[in-house]
N, C-alpha and C positions, 0 to 999 in steps of 0.2 A: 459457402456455408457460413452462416451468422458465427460469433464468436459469443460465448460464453462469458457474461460479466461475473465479477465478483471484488469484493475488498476483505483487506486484511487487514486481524483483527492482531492487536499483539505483533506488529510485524517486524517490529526490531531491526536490522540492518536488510532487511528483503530478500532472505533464501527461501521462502515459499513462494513470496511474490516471483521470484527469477524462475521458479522451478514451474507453476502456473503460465506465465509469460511464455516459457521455451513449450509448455505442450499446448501451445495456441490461445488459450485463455484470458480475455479482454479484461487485466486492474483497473477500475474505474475508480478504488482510493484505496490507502493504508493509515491506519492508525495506529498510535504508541504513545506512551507515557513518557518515557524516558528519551530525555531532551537528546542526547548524543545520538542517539537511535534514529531519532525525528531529522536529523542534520545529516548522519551518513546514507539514509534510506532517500532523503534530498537529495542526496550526489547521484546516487546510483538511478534513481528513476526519473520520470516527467512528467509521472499522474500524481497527483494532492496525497500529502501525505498528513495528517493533520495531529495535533496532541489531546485533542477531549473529542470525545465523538458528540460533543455538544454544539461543534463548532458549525454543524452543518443542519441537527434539529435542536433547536432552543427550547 
């Protein structure tokens, strides 16, 4: 069965992303403002995790 994309918007250190991820659900990116956020949600995943959602449509 295909997997279900999605990204997260607001995703802060990625407890929706991890909760999505564990019920099978394919993160194809996360987004956050807040720089520490952007850095630990970095450790914890290996999909793009970006700071302006501008950084992918200009």
């Amino acid at each position: 069965m295909k997997k279900i994309k999605l990204i997260d918007l607001f995703s802060g250190c990625g407890g929706m992303s991890l909760g999505f991820q564990n019920a099978g659900f394919e993160i194809v990116s996360a987004y956050d403002n807040w720089q520490p956020a952007v850095e630990v949600y970095g450790r914890n995943f290996k999909h793009p995790i970006l700071k302006k959602i501008y950084q992918i449509y200009p």
